[in-house]
C-alpha positions, 0 to 999 in steps of 0.5 A, a space after each residue: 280714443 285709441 284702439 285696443 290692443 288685441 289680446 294675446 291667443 289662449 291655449 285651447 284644449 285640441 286647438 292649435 292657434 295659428 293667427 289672429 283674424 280680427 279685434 273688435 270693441 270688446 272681443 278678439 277672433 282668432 284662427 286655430 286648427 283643431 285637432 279632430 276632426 281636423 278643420 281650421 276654426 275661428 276662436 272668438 275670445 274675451 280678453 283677459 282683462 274683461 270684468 264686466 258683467 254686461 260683457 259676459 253677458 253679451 258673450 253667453 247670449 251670442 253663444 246661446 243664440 248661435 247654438 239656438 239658430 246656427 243649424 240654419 244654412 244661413 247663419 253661421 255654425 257655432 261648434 262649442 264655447 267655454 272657459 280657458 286655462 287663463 279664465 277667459 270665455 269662448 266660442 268656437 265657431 265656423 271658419 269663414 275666409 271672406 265677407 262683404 265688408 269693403 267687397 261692395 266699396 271696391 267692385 260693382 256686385 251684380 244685381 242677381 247676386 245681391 238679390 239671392 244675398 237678401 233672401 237669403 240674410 231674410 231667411 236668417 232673420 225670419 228664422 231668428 224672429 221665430 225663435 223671439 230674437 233679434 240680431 240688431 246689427 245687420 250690415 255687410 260686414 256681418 255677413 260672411 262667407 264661407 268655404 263654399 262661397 255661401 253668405 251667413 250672417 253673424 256676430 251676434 253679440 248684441 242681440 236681444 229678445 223680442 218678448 222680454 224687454 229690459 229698461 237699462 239694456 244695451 243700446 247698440 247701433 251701427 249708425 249707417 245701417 240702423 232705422 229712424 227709431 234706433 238712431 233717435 233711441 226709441 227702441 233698441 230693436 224690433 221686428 220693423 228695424 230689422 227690415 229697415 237694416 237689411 234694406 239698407 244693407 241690400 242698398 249698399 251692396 247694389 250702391 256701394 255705399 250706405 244709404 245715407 253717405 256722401 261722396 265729399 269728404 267730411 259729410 259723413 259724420 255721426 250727426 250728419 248721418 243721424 239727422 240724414 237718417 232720421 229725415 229718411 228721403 229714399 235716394 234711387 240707386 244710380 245703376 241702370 240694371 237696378 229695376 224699378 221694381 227693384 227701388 221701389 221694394 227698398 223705399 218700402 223696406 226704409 220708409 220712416 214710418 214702421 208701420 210702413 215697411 214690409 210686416 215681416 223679414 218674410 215678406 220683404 224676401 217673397 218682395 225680393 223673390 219676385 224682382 228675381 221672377 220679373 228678372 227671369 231669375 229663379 227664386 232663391 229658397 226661402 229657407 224658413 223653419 216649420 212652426 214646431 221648430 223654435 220651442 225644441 230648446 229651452 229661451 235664451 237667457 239675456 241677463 245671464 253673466 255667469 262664467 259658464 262651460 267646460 273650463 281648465 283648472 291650470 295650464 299644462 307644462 311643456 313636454 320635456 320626454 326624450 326627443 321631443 323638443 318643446 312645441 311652443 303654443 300651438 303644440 302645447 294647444 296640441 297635448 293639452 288635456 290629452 292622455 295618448 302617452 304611455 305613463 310613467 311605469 309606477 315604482 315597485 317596492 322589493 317587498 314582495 319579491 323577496 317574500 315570494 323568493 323566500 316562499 319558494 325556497 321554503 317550499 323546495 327545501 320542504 320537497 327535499 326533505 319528503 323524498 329523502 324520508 321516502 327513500 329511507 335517507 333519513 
């Protein structure tokens, strides 16, 4: 199937576009500077040509869910969302340089690394969990990295509710990643594959590889991980600072029977916590909201698809002031919708200046005539 091409960046109200950052299966990210408060920002855009229902609605329920956890240290800041001039929805959220897409491929992650990554991803699940919520793509590509160096999940965009379950909704799933139950469809997400998939994300970057992939070339199929998944055999890690201890909260976490694996993302991060313990590691916190929490807002609403947000009725012409030579996209992203120039000064009538100067005369002609009759001239 050939790979869609990305779609061209919207001018954006206080945004300058820079450069692209990625394209996925129904979405494109782009890299922009907003104007104030200055700070690069990352622009994720339907394409133009989008007219599915079920898209938008995907896209509504990654913003809403982003606005709902994003507050979490560990989980990636959503700023805003809307609609562009050309009538393609958006969210705008933090900037994040780098990931752990092909990192863990490429270098040996150490031990007390990864482990403070999976308390950390826990965290944003449990979170996520609280608030009736399921991510249901967990891998490492999906957890980025900051400015600061510090790991968030993201990409949202086929969560899902862990109350209201719909017959025809969306089955999503990255394959190396996804438990026993999902790769053979009998549930789209739940409490018990998240484990699994952050179990065998944490897998990955100790392995540097999935837990079910081969080193040969064409083992690696769909189906040659599907039913290598669905057989679920636990393969030690081969790394010798990987402790016991270590393998065996991983087994756990993707044992093929649900009931099996840790109850909660909570427990499979206090799993971890103690591996750190054992290793002479301090724990990393556990960052967990309180119980009054996940009520402050409103649920988030799965089948809405509406076109939602601020949006802009027509796109703004290039400048054509004295001096001022037209800017291209990123100063036109720059001036739209802004109101700092001096306005064009409104064209008078001479109406009233002729009334007041024929007022005044009569006026001084009325004086003239006083003093005269004053004096006696008249």
């Amino acid at each position: 199937m050939a790979t869609r091409l990305p779609s061209a960046p919207p001018i954006l109200p206080g945004l300058a576009y820079i450069r692209p950052l990625g394209s996925g299966g129904f979405a494109d990210v782009f890299l922009y500077e907003q104007d104030m408060p200055r700070r690069n920002v990352a622009v994720k855009v339907l394409p133009s040509d989008v007219r599915d229902p079920e898209l938008r609605r995907m896209f509504n329920a990654e913003a809403d869910v982003l606005a709902h956890l994003s507050a979490h240290p560990a989980i990636v800041t959503v700023y805003q969302a809307g609609i562009s001039a050309d009538g393609r929805p958006y969210i705008v959220m933090e900037y994040c340089p780098g990931s752990l897409a092909q990192r863990y491929r490429i270098e040996r992650m150490p031990v007390d690394e990864v482990l403070a990554i999976g308390v950390r991803m826990a965290g944003a699940l449990e979170s996520a969990h609280r608030a009736g919520l399921v991510h249901r793509d967990v891998k490492p590509s999906n957890i980025l990295i900051t400015t600061f160096g510090t790991p968030v999940l993201a990409d949202f965009g086929i969560s899902s509710s862990l109350i209201q379950k719909s017959t025809d909704e969306v089955l999503a799933m990255s394959i190396p990643w996804s438990a026993p139950e999902v790769v053979a469809e009998q549930t789209s997400g739940s409490i018990a594959s998240e484990v699994w998939s952050l179990g065998a994300t944490v897998y990955s970057l100790l392995a540097g590889h999935s837990p079910f992939e081969r080193r040969e070339r064409g083992q690696n199929s769909k189906d040659l991980l599907r039913r290598r998944i669905g057989r679920a055999t636990y393969t030690e890690i081969a790394r010798a600072d990987v402790p016991a201890s270590l393998q065996a909260v991983l087994a756990r976490s993707m044992s093929r029977d649900p009931s099996k694996r840790y109850a909660s993302a909570r427990e499979f991060a206090e799993a971890l916590r103690s591996v750190q313990a054992e290793l002479g590691s301090s724990p990393t916190p556990l960052e967990i909201p309180d119980e009054e929490w996940s009520p402050a807002s409103a649920p988030v609403d799965f089948a809405d698809s509406a076109l939602r947000g601020p949006s802009r009725s027509q796109l703004e012409r290039e400048s054509t002031r004295k001096g001022r030579a037209p800017a291209g996209v990123s100063g036109l992203a720059r001036d739209e919708e802004t109101e700092f120039s001096s306005p064009t000064p409104a064209r008078r009538s001479p109406v009233p200046w002729v009334l007041g100067a024929l007022a005044g005369a009569v006026v001084a002609v009325g004086a003239l005539v006083a003093t005269l009759l004053a004096t006696g001239v008249l």
